[in-house]
CHARMM-style PDB file with segment names, atoms N, HN, CA, C and O in Angstrom:
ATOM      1  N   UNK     1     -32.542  -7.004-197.764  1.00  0.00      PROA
ATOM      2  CA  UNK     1     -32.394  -5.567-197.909  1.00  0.00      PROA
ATOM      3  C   UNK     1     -33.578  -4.871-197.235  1.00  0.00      PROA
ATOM      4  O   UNK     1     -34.710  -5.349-197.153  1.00  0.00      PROA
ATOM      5  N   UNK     2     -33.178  -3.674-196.757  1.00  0.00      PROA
ATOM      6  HN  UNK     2     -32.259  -3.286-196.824  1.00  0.00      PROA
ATOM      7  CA  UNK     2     -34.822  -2.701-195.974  1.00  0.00      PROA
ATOM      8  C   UNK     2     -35.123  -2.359-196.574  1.00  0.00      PROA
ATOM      9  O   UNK     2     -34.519  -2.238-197.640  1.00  0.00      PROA
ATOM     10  N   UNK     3     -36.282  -1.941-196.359  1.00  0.00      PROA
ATOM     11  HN  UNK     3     -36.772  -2.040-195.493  1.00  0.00      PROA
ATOM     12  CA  UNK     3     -37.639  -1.622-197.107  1.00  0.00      PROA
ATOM     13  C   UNK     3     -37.664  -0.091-196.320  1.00  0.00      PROA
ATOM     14  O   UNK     3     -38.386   0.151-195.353  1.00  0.00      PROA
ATOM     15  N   UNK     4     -36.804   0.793-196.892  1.00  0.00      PROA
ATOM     16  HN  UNK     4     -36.217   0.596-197.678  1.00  0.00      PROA
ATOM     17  CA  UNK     4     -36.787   2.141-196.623  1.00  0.00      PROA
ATOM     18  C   UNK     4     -36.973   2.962-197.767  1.00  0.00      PROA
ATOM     19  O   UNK     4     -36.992   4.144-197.425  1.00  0.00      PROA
ATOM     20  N   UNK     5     -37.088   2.837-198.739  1.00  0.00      PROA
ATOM     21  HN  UNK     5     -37.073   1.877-199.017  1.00  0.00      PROA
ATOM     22  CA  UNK     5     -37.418   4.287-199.613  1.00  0.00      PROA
ATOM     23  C   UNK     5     -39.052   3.869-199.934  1.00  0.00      PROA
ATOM     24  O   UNK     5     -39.771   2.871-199.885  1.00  0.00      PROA
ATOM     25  N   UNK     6     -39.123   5.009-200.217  1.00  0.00      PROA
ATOM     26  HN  UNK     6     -38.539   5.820-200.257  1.00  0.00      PROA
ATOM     27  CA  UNK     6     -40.936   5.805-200.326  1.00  0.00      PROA
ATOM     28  C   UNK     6     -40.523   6.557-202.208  1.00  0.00      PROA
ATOM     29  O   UNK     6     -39.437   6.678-202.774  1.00  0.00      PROA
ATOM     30  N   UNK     7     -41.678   6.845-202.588  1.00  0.00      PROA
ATOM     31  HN  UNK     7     -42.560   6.747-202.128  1.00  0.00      PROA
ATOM     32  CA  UNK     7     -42.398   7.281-203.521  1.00  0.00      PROA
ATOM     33  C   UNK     7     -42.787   8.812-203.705  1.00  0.00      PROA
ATOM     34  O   UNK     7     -43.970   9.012-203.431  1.00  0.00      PROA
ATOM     35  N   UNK     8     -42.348   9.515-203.952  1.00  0.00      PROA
ATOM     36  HN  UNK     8     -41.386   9.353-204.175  1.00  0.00      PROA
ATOM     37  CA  UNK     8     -42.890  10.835-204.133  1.00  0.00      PROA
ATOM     38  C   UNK     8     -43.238  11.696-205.260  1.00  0.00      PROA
ATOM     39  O   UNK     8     -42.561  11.640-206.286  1.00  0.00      PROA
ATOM     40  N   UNK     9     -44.408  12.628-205.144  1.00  0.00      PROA
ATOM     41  HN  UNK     9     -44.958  12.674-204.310  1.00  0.00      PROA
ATOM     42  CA  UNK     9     -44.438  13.219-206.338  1.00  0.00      PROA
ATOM     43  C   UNK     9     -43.705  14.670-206.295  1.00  0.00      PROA
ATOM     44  O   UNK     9     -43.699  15.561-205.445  1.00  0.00      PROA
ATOM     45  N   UNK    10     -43.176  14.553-207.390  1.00  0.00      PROA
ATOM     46  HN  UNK    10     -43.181  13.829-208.081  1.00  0.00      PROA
ATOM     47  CA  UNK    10     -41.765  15.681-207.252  1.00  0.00      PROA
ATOM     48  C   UNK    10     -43.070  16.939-207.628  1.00  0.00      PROA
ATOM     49  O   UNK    10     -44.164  16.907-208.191  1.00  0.00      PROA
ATOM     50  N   UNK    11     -42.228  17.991-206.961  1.00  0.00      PROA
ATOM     51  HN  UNK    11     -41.340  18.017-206.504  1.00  0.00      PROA
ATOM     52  CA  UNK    11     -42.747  19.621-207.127  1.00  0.00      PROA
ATOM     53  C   UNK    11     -43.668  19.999-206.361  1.00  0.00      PROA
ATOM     54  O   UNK    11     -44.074  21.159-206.436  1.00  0.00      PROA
ATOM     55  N   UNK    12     -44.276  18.973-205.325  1.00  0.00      PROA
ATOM     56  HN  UNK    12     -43.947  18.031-205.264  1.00  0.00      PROA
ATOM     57  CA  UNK    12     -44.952  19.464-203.819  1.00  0.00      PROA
ATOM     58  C   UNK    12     -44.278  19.725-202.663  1.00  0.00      PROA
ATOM     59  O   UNK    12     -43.281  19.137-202.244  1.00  0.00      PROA
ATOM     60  N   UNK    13     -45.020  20.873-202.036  1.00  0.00      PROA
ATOM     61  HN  UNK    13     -45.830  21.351-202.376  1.00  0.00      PROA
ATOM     62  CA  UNK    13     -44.329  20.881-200.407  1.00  0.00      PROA
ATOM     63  C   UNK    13     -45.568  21.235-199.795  1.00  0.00      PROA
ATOM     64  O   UNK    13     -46.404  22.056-200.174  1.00  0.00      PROA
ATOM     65  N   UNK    14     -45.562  20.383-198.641  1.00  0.00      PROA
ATOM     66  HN  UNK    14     -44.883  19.716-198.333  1.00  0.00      PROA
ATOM     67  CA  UNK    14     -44.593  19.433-198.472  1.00  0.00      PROA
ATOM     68  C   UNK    14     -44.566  18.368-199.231  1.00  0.00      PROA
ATOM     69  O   UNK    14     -45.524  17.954-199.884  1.00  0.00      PROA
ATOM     70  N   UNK    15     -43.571  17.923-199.185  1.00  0.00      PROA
ATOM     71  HN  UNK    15     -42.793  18.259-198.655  1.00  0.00      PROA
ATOM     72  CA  UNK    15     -43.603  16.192-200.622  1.00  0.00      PROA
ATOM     73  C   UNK    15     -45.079  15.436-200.152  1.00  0.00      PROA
ATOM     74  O   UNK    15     -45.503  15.341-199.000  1.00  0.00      PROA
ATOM     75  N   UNK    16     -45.611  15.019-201.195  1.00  0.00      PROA
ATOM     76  HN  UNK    16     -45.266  15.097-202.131  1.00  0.00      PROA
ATOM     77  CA  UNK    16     -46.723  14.037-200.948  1.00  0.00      PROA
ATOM     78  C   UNK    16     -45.713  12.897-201.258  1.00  0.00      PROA
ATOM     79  O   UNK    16     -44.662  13.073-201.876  1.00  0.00      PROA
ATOM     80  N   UNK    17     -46.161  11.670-200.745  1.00  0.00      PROA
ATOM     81  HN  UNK    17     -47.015  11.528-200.243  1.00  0.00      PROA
ATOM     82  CA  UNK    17     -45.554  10.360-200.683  1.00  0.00      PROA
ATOM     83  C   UNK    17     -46.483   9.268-201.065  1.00  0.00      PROA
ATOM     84  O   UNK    17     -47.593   9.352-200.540  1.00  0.00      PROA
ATOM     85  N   UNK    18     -46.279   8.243-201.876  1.00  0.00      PROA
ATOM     86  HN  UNK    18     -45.377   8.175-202.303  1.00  0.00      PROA
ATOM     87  CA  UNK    18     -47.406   7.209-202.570  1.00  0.00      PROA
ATOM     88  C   UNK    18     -47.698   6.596-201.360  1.00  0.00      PROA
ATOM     89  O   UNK    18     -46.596   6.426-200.838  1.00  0.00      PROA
ATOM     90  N   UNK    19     -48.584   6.155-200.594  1.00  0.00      PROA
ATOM     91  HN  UNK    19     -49.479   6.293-201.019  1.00  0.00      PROA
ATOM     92  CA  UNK    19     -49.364   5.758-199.422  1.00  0.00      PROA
ATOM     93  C   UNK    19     -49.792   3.964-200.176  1.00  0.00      PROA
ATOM     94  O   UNK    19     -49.612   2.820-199.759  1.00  0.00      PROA
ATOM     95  N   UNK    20     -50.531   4.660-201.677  1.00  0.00      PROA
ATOM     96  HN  UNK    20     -50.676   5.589-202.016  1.00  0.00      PROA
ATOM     97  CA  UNK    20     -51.067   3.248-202.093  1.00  0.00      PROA
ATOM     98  C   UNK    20     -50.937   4.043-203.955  1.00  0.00      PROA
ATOM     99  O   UNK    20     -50.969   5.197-204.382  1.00  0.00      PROA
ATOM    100  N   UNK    21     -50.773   2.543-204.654  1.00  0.00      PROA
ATOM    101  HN  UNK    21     -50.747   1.605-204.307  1.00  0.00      PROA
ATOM    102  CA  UNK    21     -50.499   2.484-205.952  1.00  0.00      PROA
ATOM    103  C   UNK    21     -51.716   2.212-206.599  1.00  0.00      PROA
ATOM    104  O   UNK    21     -51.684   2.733-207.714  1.00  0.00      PROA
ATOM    105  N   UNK    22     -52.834   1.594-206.380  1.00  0.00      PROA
ATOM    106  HN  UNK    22     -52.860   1.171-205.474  1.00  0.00      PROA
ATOM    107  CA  UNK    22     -53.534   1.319-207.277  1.00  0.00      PROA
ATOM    108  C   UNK    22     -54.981   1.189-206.080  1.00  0.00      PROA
ATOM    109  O   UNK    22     -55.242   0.177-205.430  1.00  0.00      PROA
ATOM    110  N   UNK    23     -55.440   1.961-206.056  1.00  0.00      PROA
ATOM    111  HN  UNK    23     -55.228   2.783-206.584  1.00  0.00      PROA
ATOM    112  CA  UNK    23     -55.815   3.609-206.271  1.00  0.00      PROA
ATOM    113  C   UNK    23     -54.200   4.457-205.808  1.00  0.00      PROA
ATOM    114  O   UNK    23     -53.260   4.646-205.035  1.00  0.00      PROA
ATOM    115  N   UNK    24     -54.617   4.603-206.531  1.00  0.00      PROA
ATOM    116  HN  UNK    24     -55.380   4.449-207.159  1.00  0.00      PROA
ATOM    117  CA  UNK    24     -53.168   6.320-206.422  1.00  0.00      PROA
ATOM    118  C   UNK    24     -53.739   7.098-205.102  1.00  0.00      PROA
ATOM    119  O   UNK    24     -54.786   7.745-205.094  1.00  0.00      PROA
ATOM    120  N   UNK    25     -52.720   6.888-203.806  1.00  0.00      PROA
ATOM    121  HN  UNK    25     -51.869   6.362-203.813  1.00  0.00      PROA
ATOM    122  CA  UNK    25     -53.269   7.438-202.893  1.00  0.00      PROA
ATOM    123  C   UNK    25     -51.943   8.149-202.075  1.00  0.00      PROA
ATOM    124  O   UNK    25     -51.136   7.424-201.493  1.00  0.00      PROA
ATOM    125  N   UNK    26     -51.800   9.584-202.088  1.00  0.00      PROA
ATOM    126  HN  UNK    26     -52.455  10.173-202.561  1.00  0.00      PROA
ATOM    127  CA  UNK    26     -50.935  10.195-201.479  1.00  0.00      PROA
ATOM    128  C   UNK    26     -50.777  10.512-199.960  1.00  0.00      PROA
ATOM    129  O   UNK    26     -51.890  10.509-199.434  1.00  0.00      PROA
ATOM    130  N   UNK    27     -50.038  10.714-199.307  1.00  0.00      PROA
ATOM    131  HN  UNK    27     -49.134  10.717-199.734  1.00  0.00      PROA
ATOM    132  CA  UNK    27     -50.302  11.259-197.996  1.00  0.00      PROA
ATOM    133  C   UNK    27     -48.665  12.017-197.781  1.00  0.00      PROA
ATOM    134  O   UNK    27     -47.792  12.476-198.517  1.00  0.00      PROA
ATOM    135  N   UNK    28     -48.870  11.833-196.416  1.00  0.00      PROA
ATOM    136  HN  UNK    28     -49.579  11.460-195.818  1.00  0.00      PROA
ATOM    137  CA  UNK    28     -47.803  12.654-195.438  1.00  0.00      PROA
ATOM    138  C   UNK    28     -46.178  11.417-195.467  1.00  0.00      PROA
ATOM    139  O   UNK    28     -46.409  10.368-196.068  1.00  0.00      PROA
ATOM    140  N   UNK    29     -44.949  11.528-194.972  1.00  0.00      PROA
ATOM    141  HN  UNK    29     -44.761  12.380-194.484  1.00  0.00      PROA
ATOM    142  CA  UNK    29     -44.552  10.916-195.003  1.00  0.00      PROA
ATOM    143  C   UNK    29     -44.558   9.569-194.115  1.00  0.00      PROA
ATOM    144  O   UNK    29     -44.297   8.499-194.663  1.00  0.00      PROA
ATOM    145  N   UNK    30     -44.829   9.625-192.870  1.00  0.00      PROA
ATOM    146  HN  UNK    30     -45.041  10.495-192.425  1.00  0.00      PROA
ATOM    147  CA  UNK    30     -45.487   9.020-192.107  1.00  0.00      PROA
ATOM    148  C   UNK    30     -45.984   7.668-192.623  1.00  0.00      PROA
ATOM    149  O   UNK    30     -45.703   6.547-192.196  1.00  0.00      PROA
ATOM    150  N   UNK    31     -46.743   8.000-193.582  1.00  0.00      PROA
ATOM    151  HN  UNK    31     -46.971   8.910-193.929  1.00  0.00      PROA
ATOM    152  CA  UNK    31     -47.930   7.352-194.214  1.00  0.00      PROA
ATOM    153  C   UNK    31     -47.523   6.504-194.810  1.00  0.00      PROA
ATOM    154  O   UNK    31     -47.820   5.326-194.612  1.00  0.00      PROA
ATOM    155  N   UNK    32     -46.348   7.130-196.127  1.00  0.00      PROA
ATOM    156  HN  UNK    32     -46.106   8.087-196.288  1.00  0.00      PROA
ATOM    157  CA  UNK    32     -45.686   6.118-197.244  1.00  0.00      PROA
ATOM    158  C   UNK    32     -45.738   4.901-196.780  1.00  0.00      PROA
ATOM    159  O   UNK    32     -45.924   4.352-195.694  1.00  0.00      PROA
ATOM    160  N   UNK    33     -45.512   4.584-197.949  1.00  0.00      PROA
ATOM    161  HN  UNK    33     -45.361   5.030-198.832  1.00  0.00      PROA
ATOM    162  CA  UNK    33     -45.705   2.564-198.510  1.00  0.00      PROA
ATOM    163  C   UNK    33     -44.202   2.739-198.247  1.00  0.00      PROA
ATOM    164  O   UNK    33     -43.655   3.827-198.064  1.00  0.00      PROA
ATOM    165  N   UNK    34     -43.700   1.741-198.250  1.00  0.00      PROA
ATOM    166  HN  UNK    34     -44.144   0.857-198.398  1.00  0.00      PROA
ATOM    167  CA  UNK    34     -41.768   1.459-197.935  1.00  0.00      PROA
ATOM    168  C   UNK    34     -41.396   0.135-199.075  1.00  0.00      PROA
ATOM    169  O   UNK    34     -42.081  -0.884-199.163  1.00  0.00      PROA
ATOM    170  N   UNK    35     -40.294   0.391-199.808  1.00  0.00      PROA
ATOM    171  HN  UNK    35     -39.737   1.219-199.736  1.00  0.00      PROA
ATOM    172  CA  UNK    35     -40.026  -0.513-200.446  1.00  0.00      PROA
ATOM    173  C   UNK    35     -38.395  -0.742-200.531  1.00  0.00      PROA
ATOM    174  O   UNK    35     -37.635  -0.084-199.821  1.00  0.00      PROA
ATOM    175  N   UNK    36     -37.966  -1.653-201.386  1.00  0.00      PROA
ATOM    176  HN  UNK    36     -38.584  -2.188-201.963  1.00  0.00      PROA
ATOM    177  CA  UNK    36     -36.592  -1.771-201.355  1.00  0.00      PROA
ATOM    178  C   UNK    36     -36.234  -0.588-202.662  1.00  0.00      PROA
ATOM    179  O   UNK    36     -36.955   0.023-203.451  1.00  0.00      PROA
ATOM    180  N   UNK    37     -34.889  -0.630-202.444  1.00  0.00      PROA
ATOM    181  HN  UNK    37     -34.303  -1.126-201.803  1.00  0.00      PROA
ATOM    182  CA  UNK    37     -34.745   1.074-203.467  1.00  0.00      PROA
ATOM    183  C   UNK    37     -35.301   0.810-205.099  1.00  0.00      PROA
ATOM    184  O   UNK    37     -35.753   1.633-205.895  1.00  0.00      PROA
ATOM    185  N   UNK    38     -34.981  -1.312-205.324  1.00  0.00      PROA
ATOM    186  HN  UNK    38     -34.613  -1.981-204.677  1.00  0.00      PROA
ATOM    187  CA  UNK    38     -35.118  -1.329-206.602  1.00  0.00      PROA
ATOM    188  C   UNK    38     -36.861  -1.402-206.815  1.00  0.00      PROA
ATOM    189  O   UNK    38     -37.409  -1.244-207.906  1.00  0.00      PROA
ATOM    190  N   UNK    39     -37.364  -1.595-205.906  1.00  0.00      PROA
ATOM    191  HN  UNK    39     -36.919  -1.723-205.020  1.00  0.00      PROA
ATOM    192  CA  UNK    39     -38.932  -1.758-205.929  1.00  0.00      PROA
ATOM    193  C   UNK    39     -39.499  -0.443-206.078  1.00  0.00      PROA
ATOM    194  O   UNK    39     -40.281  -0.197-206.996  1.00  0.00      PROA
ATOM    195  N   UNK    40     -39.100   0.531-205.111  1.00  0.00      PROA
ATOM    196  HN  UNK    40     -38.465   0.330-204.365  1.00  0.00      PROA
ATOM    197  CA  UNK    40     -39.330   1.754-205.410  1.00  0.00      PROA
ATOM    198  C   UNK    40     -39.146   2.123-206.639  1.00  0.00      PROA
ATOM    199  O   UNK    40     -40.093   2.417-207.368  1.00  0.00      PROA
ATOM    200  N   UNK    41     -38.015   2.151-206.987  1.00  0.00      PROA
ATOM    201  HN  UNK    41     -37.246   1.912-206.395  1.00  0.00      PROA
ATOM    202  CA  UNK    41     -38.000   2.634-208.503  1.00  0.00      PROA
ATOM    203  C   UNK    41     -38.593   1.910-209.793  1.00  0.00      PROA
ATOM    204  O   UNK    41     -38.629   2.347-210.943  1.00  0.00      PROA
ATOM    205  N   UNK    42     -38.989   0.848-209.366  1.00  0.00      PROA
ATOM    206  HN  UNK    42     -38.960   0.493-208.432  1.00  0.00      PROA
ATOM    207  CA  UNK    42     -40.221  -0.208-210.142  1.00  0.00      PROA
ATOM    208  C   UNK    42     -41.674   1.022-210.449  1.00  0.00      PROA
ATOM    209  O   UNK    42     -42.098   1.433-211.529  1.00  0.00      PROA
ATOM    210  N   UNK    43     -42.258   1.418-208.698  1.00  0.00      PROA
ATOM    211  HN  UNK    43     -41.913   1.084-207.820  1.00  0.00      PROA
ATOM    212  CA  UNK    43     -42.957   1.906-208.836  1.00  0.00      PROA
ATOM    213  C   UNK    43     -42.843   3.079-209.494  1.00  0.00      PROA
ATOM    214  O   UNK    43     -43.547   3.308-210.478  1.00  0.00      PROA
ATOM    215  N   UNK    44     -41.870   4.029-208.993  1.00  0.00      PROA
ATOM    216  HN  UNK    44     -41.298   3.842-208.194  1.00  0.00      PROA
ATOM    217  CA  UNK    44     -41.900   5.233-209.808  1.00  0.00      PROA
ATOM    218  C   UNK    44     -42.097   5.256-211.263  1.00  0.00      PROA
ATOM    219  O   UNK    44     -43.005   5.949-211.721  1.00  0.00      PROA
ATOM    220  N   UNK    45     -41.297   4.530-212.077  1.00  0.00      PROA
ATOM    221  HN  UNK    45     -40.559   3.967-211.704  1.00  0.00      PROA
ATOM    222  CA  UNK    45     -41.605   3.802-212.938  1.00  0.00      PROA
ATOM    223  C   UNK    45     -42.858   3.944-214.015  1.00  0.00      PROA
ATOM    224  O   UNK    45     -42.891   4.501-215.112  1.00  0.00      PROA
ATOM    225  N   UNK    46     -43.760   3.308-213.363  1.00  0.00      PROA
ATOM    226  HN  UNK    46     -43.734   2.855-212.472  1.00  0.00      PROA
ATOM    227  CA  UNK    46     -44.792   2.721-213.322  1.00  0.00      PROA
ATOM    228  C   UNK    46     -45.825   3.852-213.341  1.00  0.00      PROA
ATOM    229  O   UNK    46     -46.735   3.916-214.167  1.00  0.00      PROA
ATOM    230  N   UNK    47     -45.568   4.904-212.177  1.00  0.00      PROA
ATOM    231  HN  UNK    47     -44.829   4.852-211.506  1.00  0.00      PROA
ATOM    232  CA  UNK    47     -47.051   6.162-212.352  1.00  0.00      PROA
ATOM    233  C   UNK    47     -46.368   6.864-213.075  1.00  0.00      PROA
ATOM    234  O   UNK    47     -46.964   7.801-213.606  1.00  0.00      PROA
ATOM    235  N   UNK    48     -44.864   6.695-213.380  1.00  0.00      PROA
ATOM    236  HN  UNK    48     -44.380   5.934-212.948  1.00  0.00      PROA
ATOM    237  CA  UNK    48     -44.769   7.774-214.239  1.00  0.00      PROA
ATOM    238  C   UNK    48     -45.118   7.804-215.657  1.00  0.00      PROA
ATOM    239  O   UNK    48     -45.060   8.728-216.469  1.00  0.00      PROA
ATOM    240  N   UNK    49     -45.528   6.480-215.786  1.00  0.00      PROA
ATOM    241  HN  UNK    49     -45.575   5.730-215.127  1.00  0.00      PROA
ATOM    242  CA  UNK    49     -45.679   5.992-217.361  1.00  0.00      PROA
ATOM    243  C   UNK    49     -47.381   6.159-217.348  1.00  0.00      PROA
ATOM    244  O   UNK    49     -47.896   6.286-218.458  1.00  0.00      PROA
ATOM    245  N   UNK    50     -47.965   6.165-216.578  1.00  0.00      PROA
ATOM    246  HN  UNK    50     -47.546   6.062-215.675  1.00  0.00      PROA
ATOM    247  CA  UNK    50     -49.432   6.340-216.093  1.00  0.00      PROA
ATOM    248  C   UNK    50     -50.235   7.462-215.817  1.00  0.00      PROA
ATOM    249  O   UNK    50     -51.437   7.501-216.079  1.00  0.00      PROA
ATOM    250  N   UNK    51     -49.589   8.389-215.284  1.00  0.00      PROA
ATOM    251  HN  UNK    51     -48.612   8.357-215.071  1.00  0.00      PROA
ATOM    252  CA  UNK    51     -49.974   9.725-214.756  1.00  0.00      PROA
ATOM    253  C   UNK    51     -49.428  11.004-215.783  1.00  0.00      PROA
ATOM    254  O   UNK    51     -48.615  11.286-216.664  1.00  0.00      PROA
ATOM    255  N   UNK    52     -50.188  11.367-215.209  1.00  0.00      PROA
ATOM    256  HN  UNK    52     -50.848  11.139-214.494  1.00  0.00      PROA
ATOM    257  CA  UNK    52     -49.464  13.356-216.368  1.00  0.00      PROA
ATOM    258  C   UNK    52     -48.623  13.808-214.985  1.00  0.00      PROA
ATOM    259  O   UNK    52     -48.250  14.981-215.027  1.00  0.00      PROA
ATOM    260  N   UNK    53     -48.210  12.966-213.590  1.00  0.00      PROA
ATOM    261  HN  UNK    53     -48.513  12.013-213.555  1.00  0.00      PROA
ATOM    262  CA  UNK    53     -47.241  13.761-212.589  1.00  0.00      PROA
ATOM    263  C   UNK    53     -45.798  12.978-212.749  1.00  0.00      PROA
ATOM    264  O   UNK    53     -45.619  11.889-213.293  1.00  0.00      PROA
ATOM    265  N   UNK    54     -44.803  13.844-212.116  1.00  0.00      PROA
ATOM    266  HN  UNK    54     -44.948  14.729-211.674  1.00  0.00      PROA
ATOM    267  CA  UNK    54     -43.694  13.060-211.923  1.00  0.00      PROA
ATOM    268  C   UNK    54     -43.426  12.458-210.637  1.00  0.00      PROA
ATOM    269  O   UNK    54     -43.806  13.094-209.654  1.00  0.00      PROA
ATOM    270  N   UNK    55     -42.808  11.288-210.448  1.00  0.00      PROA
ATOM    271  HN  UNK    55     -42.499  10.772-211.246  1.00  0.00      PROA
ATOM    272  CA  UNK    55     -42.646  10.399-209.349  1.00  0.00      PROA
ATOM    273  C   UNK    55     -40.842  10.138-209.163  1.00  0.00      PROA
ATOM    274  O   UNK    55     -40.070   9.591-209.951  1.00  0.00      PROA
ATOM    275  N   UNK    56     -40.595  10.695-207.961  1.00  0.00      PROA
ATOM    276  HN  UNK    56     -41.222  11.140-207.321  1.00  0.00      PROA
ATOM    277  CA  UNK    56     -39.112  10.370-207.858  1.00  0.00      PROA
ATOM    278  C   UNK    56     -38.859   9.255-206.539  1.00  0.00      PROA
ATOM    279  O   UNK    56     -39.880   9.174-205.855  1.00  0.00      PROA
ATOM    280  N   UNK    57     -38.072   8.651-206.192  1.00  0.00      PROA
ATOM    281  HN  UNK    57     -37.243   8.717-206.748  1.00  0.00      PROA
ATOM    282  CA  UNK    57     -37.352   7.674-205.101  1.00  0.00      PROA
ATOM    283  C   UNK    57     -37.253   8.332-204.398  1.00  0.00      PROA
ATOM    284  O   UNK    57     -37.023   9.466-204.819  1.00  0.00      PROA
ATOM    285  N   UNK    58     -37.326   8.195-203.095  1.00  0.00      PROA
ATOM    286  HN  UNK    58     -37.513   7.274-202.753  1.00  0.00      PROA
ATOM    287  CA  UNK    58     -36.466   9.287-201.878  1.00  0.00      PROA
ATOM    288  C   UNK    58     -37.056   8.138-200.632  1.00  0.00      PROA
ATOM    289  O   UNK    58     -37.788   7.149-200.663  1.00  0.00      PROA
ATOM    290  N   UNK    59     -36.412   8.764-199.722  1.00  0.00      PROA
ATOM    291  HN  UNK    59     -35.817   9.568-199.697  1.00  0.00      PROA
ATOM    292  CA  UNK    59     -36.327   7.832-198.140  1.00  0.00      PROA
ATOM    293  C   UNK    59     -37.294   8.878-197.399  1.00  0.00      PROA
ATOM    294  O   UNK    59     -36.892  10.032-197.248  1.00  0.00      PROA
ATOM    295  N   UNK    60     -38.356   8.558-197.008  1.00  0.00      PROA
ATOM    296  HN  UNK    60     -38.683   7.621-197.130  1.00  0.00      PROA
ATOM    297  CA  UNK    60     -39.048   9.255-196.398  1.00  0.00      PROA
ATOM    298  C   UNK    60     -38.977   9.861-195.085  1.00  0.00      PROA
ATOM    299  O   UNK    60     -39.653  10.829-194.736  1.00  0.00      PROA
ATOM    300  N   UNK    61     -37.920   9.098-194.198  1.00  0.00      PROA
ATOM    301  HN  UNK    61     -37.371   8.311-194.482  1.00  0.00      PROA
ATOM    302  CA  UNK    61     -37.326   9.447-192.796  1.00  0.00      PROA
ATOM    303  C   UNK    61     -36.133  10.703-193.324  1.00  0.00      PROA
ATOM    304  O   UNK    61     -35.983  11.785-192.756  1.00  0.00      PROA
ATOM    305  N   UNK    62     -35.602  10.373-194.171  1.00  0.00      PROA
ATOM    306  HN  UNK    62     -35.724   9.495-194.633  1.00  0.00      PROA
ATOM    307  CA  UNK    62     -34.495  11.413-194.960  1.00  0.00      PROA
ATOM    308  C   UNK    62     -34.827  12.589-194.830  1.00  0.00      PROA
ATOM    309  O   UNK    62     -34.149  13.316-194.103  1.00  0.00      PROA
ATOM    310  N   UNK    63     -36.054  13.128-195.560  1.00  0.00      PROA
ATOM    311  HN  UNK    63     -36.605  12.538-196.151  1.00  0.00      PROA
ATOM    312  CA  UNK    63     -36.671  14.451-195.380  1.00  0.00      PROA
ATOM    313  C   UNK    63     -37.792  15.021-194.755  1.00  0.00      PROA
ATOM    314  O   UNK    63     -38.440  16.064-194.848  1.00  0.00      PROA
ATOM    315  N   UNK    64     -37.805  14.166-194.199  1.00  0.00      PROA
ATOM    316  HN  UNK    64     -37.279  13.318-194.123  1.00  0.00      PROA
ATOM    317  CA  UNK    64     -38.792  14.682-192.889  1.00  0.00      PROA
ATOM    318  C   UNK    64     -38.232  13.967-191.688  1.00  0.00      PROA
ATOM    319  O   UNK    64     -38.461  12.769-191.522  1.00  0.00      PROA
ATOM    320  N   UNK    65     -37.519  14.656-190.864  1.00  0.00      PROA
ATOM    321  HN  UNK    65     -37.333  15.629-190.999  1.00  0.00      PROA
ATOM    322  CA  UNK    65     -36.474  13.743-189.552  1.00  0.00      PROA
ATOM    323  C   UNK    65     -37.621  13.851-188.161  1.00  0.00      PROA
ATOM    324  O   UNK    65     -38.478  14.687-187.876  1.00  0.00      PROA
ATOM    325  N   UNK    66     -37.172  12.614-187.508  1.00  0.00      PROA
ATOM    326  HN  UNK    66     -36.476  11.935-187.739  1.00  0.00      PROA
ATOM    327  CA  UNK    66     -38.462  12.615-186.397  1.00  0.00      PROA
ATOM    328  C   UNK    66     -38.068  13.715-185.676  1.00  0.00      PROA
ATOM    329  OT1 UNK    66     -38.744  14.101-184.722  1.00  0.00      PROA
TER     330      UNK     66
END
């Protein structure tokens, strides 16, 4: 399976995208970490149980087109 969805924290614009998990490191979409959809949602998961932000799934080429 590809390793196309990214990490985002919902209620920014532009979307910040998880870059790195542990340090918690945001960036551009570009940037994002890439995972499979169920890994992604592992992570989301994961900062959401960790952080005071929310973290949703999304494809990072999806909303930001080259």
């Amino acid at each position: 399976m590809a390793n196309d969805y990214g990490v985002f924290q919902d209620g920014t614009n532009p979307l910040l995208w998880v870059v790195t998990v542990t340090p918690l490191s945001l960036g551009s979409a570009d940037q994002a970490s890439l995972y499979s959809e169920g890994g992604a949602m592992d992570v989301a998961v994961y900062l959401n149980s960790t952080n005071d932000l929310t973290f949703k799934v999304g494809r990072p080429d999806d909303r930001h087109p080259a």
